[in-house]
C-alpha positions in Angstrom: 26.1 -47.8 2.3 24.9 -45.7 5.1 26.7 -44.9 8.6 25.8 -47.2 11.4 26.6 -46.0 15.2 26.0 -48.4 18.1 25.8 -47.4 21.4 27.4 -48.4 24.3 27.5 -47.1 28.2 27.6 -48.1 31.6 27.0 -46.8 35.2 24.6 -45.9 37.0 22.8 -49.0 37.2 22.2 -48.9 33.1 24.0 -50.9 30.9 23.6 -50.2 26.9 25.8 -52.3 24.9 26.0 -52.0 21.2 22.4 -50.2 21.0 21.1 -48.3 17.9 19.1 -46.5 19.8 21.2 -43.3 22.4 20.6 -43.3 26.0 17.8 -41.0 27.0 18.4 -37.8 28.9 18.0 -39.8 32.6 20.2 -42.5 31.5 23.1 -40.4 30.6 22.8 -37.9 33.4 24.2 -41.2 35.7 27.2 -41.8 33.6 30.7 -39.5 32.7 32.2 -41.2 29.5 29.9 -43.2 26.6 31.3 -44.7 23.5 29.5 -45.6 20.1 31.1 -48.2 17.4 30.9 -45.6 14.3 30.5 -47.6 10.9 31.2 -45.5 8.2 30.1 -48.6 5.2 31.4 -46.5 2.3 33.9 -44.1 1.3 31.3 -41.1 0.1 29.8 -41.8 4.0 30.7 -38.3 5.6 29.0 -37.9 8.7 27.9 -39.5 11.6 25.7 -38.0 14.7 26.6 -39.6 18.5 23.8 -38.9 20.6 24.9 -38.2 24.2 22.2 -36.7 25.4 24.1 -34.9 28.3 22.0 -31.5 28.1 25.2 -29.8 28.3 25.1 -26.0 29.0 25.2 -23.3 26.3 28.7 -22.7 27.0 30.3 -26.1 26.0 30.4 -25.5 22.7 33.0 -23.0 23.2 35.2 -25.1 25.1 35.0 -28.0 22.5 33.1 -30.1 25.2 32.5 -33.1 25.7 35.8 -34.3 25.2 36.2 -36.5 22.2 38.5 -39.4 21.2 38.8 -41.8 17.7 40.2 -45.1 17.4 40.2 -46.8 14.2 39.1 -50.4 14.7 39.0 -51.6 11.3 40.1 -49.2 8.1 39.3 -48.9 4.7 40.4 -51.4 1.8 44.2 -51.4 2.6 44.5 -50.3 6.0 47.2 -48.1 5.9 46.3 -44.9 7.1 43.7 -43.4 9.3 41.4 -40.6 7.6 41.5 -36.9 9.2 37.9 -36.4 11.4 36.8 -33.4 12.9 33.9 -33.0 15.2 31.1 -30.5 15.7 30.4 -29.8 19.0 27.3 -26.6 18.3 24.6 -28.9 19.9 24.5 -29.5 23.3 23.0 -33.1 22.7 24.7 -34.7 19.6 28.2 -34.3 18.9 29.2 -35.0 15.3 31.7 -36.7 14.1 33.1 -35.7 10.2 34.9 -37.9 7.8 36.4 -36.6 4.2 34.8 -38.1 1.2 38.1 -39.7 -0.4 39.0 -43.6 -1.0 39.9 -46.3 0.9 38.6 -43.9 4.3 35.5 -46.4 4.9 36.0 -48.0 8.1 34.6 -48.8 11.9 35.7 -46.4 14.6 35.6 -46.2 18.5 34.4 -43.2 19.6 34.5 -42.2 23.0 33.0 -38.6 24.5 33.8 -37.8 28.2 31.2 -35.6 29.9 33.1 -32.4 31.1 32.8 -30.6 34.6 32.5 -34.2 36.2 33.1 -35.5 39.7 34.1 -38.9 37.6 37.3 -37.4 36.0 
């Protein structure tokens, strides 16, 4: 199976709910936090890319930014644990979000970036 990630932001005056397709550069400029529904189908499924498309500055990298949070929603074929992520944070556009191949680690996740430096937070 492959990774799905849908969408969803508000503010603004744009609302994007459970889109495929990111906000564009001028719709996320208006808005401080995003979230994306992350399906990872299978357990081999290792990666998935959340489009922010904040622009940030070449510096955020460094300071992990934007600020990222995981919530499982539904997990694998028992349901007992949550798998380890880690996120990549070297592009100022798309932050990714890792997963390790192992079993039963399939699953749909809330993930949530905050946009850093904002009047918002």
């Amino acid at each position: 199976m492959a990774v799905s990630v849908l969408y969803s932001i508000r503010g603004g005056g744009y609302v994007i709910n459970a889109a495929t397709t990111p906000p564009t550069a001028a719709q996320a400029q208006l808005v401080y936090m995003q979230k994306a529904f992350v399906q990872f189908g299978a357990d081999t499924d290792v990666q998935a890319f959340f489009t922010h498309n904040w622009g940030l500055d070449i510096s955020a990298p460094g300071f992990y930014d934007p600020e990222a949070f995981i919530v499982a929603i539904t997990m694998g074929a028992n349901g007992t644990f949550m798998p380890a992520f880690t996120f990549d944070f070297a592009n100022t556009n798309v932050t990714k979000i890792n997963k390790l191949s192992q079993a039963v680690t399939n699953g749909n996740y809330l993930v949530t970036l905050r946009r850093p430096h904002s009047m918002g937070q």
